[in-house]
Each structure stands twice: as C-alpha cells, then as structure tokens.
C-alpha positions in Angstrom: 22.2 78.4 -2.1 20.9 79.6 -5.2 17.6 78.1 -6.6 19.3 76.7 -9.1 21.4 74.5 -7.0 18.4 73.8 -4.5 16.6 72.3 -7.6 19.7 70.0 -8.7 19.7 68.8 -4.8 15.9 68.2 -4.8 16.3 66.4 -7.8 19.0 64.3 -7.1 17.4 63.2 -3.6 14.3 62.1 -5.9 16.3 60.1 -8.1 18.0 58.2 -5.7 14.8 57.8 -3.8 13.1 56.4 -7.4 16.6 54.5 -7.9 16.0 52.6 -4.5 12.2 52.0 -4.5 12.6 50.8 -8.1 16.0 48.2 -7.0 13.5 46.8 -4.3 10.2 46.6 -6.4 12.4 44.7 -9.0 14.4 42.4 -6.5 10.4 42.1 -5.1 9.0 41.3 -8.4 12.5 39.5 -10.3 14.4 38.0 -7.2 17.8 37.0 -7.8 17.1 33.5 -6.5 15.0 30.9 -6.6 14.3 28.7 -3.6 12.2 25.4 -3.1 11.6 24.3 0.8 13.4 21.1 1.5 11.1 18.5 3.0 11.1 14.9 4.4 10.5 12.5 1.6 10.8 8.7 1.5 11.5 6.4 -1.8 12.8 3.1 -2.1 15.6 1.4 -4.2 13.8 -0.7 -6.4 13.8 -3.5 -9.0 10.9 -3.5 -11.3 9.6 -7.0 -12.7 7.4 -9.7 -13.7 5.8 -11.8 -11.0 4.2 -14.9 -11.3 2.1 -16.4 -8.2 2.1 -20.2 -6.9 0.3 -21.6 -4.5 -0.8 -24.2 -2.6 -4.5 -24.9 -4.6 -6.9 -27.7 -4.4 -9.8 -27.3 -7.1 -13.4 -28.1 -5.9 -14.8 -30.2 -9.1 -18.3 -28.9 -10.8 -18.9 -32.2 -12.6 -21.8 -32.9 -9.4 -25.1 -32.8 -11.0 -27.5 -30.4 -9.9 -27.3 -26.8 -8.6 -24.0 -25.7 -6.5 -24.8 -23.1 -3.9 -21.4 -21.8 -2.3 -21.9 -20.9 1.4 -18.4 -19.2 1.5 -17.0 -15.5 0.4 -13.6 -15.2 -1.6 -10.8 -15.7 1.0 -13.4 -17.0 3.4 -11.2 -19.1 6.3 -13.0 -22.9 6.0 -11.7 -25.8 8.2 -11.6 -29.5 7.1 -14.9 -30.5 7.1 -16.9 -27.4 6.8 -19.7 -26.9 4.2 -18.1 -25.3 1.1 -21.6 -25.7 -0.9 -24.6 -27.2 -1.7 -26.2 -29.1 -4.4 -29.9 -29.1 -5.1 -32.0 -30.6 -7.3 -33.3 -27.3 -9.4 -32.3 -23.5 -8.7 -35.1 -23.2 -7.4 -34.9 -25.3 -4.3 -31.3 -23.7 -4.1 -33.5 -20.4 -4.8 -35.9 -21.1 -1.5 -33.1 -22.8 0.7 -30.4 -19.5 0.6 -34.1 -17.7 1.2 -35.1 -19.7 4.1 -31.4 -19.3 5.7 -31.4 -15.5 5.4 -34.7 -15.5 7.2 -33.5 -17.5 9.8 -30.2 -15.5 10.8 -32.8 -12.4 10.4 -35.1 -13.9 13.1 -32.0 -14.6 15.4 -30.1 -11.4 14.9 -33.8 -9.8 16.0 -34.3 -12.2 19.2 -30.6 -11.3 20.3 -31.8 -7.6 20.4 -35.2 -8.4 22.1 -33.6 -10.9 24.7 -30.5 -8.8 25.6 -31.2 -5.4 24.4 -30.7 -4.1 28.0 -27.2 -5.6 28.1 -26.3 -4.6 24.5 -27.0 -0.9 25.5 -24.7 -0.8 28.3 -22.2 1.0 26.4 -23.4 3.4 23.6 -20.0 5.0 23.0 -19.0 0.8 21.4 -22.1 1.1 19.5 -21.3 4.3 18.0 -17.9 3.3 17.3 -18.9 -0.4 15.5 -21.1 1.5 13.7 -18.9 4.1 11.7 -16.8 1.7 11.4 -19.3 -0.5 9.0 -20.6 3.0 6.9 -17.0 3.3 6.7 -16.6 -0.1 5.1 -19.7 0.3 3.4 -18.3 3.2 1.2 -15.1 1.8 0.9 -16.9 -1.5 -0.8 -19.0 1.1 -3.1 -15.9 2.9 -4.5 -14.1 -0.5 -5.1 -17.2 -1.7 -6.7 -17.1 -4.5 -4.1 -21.2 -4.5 -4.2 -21.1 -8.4 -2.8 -20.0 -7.5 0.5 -22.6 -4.7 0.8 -25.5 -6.6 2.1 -23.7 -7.9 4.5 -22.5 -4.5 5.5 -26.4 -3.2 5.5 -27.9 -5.8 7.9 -25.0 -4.6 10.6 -25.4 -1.0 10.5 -29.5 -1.9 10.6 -28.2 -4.1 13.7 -26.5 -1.6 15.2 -29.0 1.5 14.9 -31.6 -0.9 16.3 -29.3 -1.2 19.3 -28.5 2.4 19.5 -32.2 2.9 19.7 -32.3 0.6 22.2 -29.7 2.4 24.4 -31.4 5.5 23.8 -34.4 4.3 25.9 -36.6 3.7 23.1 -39.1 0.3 22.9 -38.6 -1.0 19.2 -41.8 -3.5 19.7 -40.1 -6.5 17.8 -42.4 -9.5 18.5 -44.7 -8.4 15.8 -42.2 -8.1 13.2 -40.4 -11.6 14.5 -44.1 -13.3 14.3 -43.9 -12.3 11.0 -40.6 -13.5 10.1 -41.5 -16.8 11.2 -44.8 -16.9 9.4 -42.8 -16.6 6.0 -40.2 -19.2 7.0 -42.7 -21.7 7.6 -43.8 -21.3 4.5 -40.7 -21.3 2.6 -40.1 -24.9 4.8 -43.4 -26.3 3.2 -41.9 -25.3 -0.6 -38.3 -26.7 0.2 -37.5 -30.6 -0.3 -34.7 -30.7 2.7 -33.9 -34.6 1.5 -32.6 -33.2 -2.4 -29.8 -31.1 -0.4 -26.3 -32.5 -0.7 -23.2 -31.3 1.0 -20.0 -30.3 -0.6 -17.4 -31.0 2.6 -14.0 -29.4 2.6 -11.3 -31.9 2.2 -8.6 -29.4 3.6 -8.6 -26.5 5.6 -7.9 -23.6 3.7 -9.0 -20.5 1.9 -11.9 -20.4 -0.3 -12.2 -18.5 -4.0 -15.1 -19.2 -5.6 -13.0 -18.7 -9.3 -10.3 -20.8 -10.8 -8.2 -19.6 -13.9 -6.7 -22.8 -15.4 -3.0 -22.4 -14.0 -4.0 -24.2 -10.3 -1.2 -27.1 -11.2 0.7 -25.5 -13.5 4.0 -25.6 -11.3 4.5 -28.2 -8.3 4.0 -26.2 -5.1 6.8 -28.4 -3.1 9.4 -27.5 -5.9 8.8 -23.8 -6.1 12.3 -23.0 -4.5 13.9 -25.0 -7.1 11.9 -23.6 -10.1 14.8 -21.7 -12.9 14.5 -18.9 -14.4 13.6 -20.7 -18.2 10.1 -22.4 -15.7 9.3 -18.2 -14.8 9.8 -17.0 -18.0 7.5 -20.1 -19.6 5.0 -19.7 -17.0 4.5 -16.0 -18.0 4.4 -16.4 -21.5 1.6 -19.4 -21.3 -1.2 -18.8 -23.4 -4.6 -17.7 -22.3 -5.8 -20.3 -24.7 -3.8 -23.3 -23.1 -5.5 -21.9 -20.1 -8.7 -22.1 -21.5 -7.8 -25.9 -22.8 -7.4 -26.8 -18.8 -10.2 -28.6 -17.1 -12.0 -26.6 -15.3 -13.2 -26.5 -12.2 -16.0 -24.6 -10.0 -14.0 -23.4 -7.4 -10.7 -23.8 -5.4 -9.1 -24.0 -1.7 -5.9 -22.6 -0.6 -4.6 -25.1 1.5 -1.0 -23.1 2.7 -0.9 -19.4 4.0 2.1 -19.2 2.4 2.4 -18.5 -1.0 5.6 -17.6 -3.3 5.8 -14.8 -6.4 9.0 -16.0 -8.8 10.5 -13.4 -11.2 12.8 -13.8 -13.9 16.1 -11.2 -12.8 18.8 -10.4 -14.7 21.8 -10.9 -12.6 22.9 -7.2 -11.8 19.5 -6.9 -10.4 19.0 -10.6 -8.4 23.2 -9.5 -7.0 21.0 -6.9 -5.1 19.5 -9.3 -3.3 20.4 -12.3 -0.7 19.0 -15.1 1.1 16.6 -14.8 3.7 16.5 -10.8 3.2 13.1 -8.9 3.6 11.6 -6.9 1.4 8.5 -5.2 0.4 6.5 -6.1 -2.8 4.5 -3.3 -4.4 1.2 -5.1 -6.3 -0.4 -1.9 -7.8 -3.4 -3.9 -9.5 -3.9 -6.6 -6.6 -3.1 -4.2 -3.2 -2.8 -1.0 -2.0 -0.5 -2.8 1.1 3.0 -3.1 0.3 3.9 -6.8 1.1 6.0 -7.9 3.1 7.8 -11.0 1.6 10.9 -12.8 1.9 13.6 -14.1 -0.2 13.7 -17.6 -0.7 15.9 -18.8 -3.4 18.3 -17.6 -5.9 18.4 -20.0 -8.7 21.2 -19.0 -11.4 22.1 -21.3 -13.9 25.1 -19.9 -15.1 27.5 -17.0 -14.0 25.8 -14.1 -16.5 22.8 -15.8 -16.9 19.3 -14.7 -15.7 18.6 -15.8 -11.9 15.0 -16.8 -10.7 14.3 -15.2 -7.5 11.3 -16.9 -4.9 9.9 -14.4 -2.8 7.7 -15.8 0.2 4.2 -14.0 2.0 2.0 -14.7 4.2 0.0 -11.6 3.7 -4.1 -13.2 2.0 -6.9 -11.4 1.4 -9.5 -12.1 -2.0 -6.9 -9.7 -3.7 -4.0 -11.7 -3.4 -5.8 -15.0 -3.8 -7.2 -14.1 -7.6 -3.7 -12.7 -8.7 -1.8 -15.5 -11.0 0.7 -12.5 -12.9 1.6 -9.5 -11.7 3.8 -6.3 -12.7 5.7 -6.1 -9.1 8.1 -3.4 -7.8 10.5 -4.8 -4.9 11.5 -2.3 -2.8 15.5 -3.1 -1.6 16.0 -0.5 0.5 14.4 2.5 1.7 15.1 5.9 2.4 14.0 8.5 4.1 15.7 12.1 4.5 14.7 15.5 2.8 14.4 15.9 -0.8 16.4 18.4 -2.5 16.5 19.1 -6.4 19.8 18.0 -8.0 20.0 22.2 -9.7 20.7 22.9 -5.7 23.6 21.2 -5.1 26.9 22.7 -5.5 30.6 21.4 -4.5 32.6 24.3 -2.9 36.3 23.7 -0.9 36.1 24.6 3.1 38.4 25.2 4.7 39.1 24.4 9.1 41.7 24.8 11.8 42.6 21.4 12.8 45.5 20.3 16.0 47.8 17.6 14.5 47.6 14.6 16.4 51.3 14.3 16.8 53.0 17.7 17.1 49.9 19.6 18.9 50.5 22.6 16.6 47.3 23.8 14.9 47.1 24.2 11.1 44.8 24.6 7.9 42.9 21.8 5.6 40.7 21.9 3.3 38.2 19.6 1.5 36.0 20.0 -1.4 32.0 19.4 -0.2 29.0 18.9 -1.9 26.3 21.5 -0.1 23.6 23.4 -0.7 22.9 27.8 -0.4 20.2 28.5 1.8 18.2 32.2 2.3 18.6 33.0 5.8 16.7 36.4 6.2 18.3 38.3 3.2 21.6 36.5 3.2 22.8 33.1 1.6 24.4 30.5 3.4 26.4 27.7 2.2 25.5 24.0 4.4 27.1 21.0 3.8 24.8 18.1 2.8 25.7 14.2 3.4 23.6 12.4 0.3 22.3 8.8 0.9 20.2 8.4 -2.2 20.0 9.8 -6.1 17.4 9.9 -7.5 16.7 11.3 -11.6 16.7 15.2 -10.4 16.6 14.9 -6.7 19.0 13.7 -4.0 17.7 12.7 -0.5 20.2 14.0 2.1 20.6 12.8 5.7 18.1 14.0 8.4 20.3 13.6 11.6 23.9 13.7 9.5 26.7 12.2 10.9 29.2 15.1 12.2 32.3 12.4 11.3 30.9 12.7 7.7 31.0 16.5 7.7 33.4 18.5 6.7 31.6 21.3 8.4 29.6 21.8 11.5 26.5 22.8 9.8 24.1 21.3 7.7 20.4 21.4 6.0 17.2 20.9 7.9 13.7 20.6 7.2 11.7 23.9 6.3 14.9 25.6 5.2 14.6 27.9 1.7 17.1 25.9 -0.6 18.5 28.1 -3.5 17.8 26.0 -6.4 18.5 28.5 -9.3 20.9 31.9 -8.9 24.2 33.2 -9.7 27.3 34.0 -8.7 26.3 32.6 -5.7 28.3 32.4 -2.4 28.6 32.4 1.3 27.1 36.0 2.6 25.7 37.1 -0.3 22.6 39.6 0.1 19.4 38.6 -2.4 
C-alpha cells in the first residue's frame, strides 16, 4: 500500500474516532432526554373557605372592683369551683400575693429534692429524658414568641439539673438556701392583708382564655346545626366596630370541648361533602395540626343556592380557643402515590394475546393507555400508569396498581428516571 493510501486510512480511522468521541461528548453534554425521578407524594382534594368559630363561651365579668389576678393560663383545664382569680384591694397587694405564692411553690419544689432526692435519682436516664424534653419546649416557646410559658419552662429544667446533680452523687446543701426562702416569705406575709383577697370561683367547668373579642354570643351555641348560610355570611362580614360596641368582659370559659367552624359553600363544593363524613381542616394562622373535624349539617335553602356546612372538633389548645374567623382548607380526600409531571405522560395503543372465553382460540386486542417512557440503562421504556389524582401540572399515579386496571403487566415505581421532555420517543429507543 502506497503512502498515499496509508495516509487516507490513518485519516479516516481518526475521523471516525473524532466522529464518535464528539456523538458521546455531545449526547454527554446535550442528552436527548430529559428525566425527573418519580417520587411518593401526598396532596389532598380540597375546598378552600371562610370559617367562622362557635362555641360554647361563658364570659367572666370585670365590673368587680379592685385588682383581678388570674391564677389560670389560656386553655388552662378549670373545674366548677376552682379559683379563676383574685381581687385585691390595690396592685400592690395583688403585686406581693402572686410574690409570696411563687416563693412558696419555690420552697416546696426545693424540700421535694432535699426529702427525696435519693429516690428522685434512681433513674437518671428519666431525668435526662424530662429534661430535653423542656429545652426542647423552651425553644419552641422562643421561636413562637410564646415568652409567657418560659418561666414556667425555666424553674423545670433548674428542677431537673438539681436532680441530675443529685443522681450524680453530688450534695447540693439546700437548707441554707430554703432558710432563706422562708425568711423572705415571712416578710412578704407581714406586707400582705390576706382579709382584702376575694375569690373569683368558676361557675362551670371549662377552659380558660384570659381574652374575649366581643362575638362570645353572637350565634346561639344549641342552634349552630341549624344556622343558614345568610347567619355565616353575616357573621363574617360583622364589623370590628359592632364588636367593639359589645360589653366587654375580662375573661371567658369554654364550657363544651366541642366546638363547630360554619362556612358558607357554594353548592358544587358542599355536593362534595355528606353527613357524618370526616375530614381534616387546615388552620394555617391558628395550627400547624391538621384537624380532625366532622360534618354536621348541610343547610341549603334552595336547590342552587349556597349551603352552610357545620364542621365539629374536639381538638383545644390556646390556638384554637382565640380563633373567631379563619381562612380554612378542608381536605376531602387524600392521596398518596408518586408524582409525575403532566409533560411525561403520553397515550400509546398496546397491543396483547388474549384466549376468548368462549371458543378458546387465542387472538389480538388492543387498547389505547396513558403511560409514561422511562431510561432503563441507555434504553427507553414505555409503562403503563393508572392515575388517581390531577393535579395543575402533575398527576399522582397508583403505588401498588391494580393489574385488572392495566392494560399491561408493567408499570412505574418509585426512583425510576421518568422522560419528561424528548422526541420521537418510543419503546427501545437508545438515548
């Protein structure tokens, strides 16, 4: 072979050796396809709305002269009876009285460790637990600004590291600081005139709030199942300045554990829902919990008129007891599958060998399918996919798909690469 020739092989070998590295470094750095991983997702069928809260309120009057200590925390548990408050002659008995009680529960909170400290340190493992579990409160009441509940907080995790010490061996010498104690709460006693306290007795078991906002009697409690959709929609547009014009009051008790949100539906939404169904109620500014609730009543006045819908709870906390309106979301229905973008989905007709029931003899059909193309290695494959939710640009397909919904034997599963842009895409295809 002449050199001429060896050159044009040489050459050629070259260019198809550029030609190749260049295909790959381009399908590297432009692939044909682009794939997402589909993953397990869960969203809800909702109805978005106005809520309005009822419940069962008693107000606490502040026309009693003198000053009103309250002895309870919002959504404090009170039976009938208890102390709510009490009155004092000036602020500063009131001043010297809460004083005097702090000292006290100080002194007995320090005797309980001097008394039993050996049986308190049994178990340090409990005490280590108890006590994360307060810092842990402690900063969750500091990032919800919460800064009421944090003394109560600090004098349990100062409890608890005195116990630690204690289980640790150590002697924490407490009479001198409990002499002490009692020195300053004998002297407090001389200051404080016990015969000006009076007593503010619960009437009702209940729950206490120490606010009221003017709407405590706006809507008959026993009636709430009957309330129509013109009462929500009045309810929700009532002035803050009629509120204002209420009587008000110091404080308030929640007398019933149940408690009702009513909403205003229009009827394509309220045919979503049905008598004694369960749902969830999503209260962005009053919970982080979604609550559980239950549907009362359906009150629809006429056959395209509004309905007003009476959900039910049971769920309190301080939260949920200082909420009167709320923007809700109840969730109908939820599902839970993996979450594929709507650009993935394609329809494509399969085809199967089927035996006919009645002659035996086996022959062809074929269906059109919605499905997805999924990378396996470097090839594309094309898997059925049984939808049970749409969303805007998603669909959530089945996780464990019913085989007498598919067309196919072979379906999507979580972690696969889901082509979600490409063409000419089809079964086999190398990318």
């Amino acid at each position: 072979m002449g050199k001429v020739a060896k050159k044009i092989v040489w050459t050629f070998f070259v260019g198809m050796i550029l030609v190749y590295g260049s295909y790959h470094v381009f399908a590297m750095l432009f692939p044909s396809v682009k794939t997402e991983v589909a993953h397990i997702a869960r969203v809800y069928d909702a109805i978005d709305a106005d809520g309005y809260i009822i419940r069962d309120e008693r107000v606490i009057p502040d026309d009693l002269s003198g000053f009103i200590s309250f002895c309870l925390s919002d959504a404090d548990k009170i039976e009938k009876d208890g102390v709510i408050a009490r009155v004092y002659s000036s602020e500063s008995q009131g001043i010297l009285h809460k004083k005097a009680e702090e000292l006290e529960k100080e002194i007995a909170r320090l005797e309980n460790l001097k008394n039993f400290g050996f049986a308190l340190s049994s178990n340090p493992a409990s005490i280590d637990q108890q006590s994360y579990l307060e810092f842990n409160s402690f900063i969750k009441n500091v990032n919800n600004c919460e800064f009421n509940a944090l003394l109560k907080h600090r004098d349990n995790i100062f409890y608890l590291l005195n116990e630690r010490q204690i289980a640790s061996g150590q002697d924490l010498s407490l009479d001198e600081k409990i002499s002490g104690l009692k020195n300053e709460l004998n002297k407090l006693s001389l200051q404080e005139n016990s015969s000006a306290i009076k007593k503010i007795l619960a009437q009702h078991s209940g729950y206490f709030m120490g606010t009221v906002d003017g709407f405590e009697d706006a809507f008959n409690y026993d009636s709430v199942k009957n309330i129509t959709a013109e009462q929500v929609k009045a309810l929700l547009n009532e002035s803050s300045a009629l509120a204002q014009s209420r009587t008000q009051n110091a404080a308030k008790l929640v007398v019933n554990s149940n408690w009702f949100v009513v909403c205003a539906l229009k009827r394509t939404d309220a045919l979503q829902l049905s008598l004694d169904q369960y749902v969830e109620l999503v209260m962005p500014l009053a919970s982080a919990e979604k609550i559980r609730a239950k549907v009362v009543a359906i009150n629809q006045s006429g056959e395209n008129s509004e309905s007003a819908v009476v959900f039910q709870c049971d769920y309190i906390d301080k939260n949920t007891l200082s909420i009167r309106n709320e923007p809700i979301k109840i969730n109908i229905s939820e599902y839970r599958g993996l979450s594929v973008s709507k650009s993935a989905v394609h329809e494509k007709t399969l085809s199967r060998t089927i035996a006919d029931e009645a002659t035996g003899q086996e022959k062809v059909v074929q269906k059109a399918v919605k499905g997805v193309y999924v990378r396996r290695g470097k090839q594309l494959a094309f898997r059925e996919i049984d939808i049970i939710f749409s969303g805007d640009d998603f669909v959530i397909c089945s996780l464990d798909a019913d085989k007498s919904k598919l067309f196919s034997e072979n379906t999507i599963k979580e972690y696969d690469e889901v082509v979600v842009k490409g063409r000419d895409l089809y079964d086999g295809k190398f990318v």
